[in-house]
C-alpha angles and dihedrals in degrees: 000000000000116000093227094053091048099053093040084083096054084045094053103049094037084063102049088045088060101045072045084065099053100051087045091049095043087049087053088053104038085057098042100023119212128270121167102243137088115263091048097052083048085053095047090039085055098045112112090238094054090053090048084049103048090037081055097050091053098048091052090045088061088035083054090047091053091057101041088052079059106043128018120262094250078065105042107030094068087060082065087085093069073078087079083054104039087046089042093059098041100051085054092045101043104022098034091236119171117228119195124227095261087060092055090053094059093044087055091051085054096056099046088051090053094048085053089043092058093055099059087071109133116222096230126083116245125225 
């Protein structure tokens, strides 16, 4: 199988667990708000959100490994940018936000310029 087509799944889900992270980490503070002392980031730090947040984000750290073992950066980082849809969604999914149409337009050139971005793969593996 191509190298590019096998990693586009890690990318992928290393991505959405990590759109995942924000909204987790915007519900934590949300519940516990954010003050800059001691005894209140414990309390944030301690929150369930938070530890889903920060368990996401190093799932997705070892998922992201796993690709970039498989493509060269100059191939995978720009995927990094499903990360404004996938937050986009779920902030309107999860926190009810709303987003205006501009903002839908942009999402939509994003994704066209990732589409065009997945067929420039090489076949061959890189160093």
């Amino acid at each position: 199988m191509n190298p590019y087509m096998k990693a586009l799944p890690l990318i992928v889900f290393s991505v959405l667990l990590n759109a995942f992270a924000q909204i987790a980490m915007k519900k934590a503070v949300m519940a516990t708000g954010m003050e800059w002392s001691l005894l209140p980031l414990i309390r944030l730090f301690l929150h369930p959100w938070m530890l889903t947040c920060m368990g996401c984000y190093a799932i997705s750290i070892v998922v992201w490994a796993s690709a970039m073992a498989q493509v060269p950066v100059n191939f995978a980082y720009p995927f990094l940018a499903l990360g404004f849809v996938a937050g986009a969604f779920l902030s309107k999914l999860m926190l009810g936000e709303s987003i205006p149409p501009l903002r839908w337009v942009a999402i939509s050139i994003i994704v066209v310029g990732l589409g065009l971005l997945t067929f420039t793969g090489s076949a061959t593996k890189a160093s």
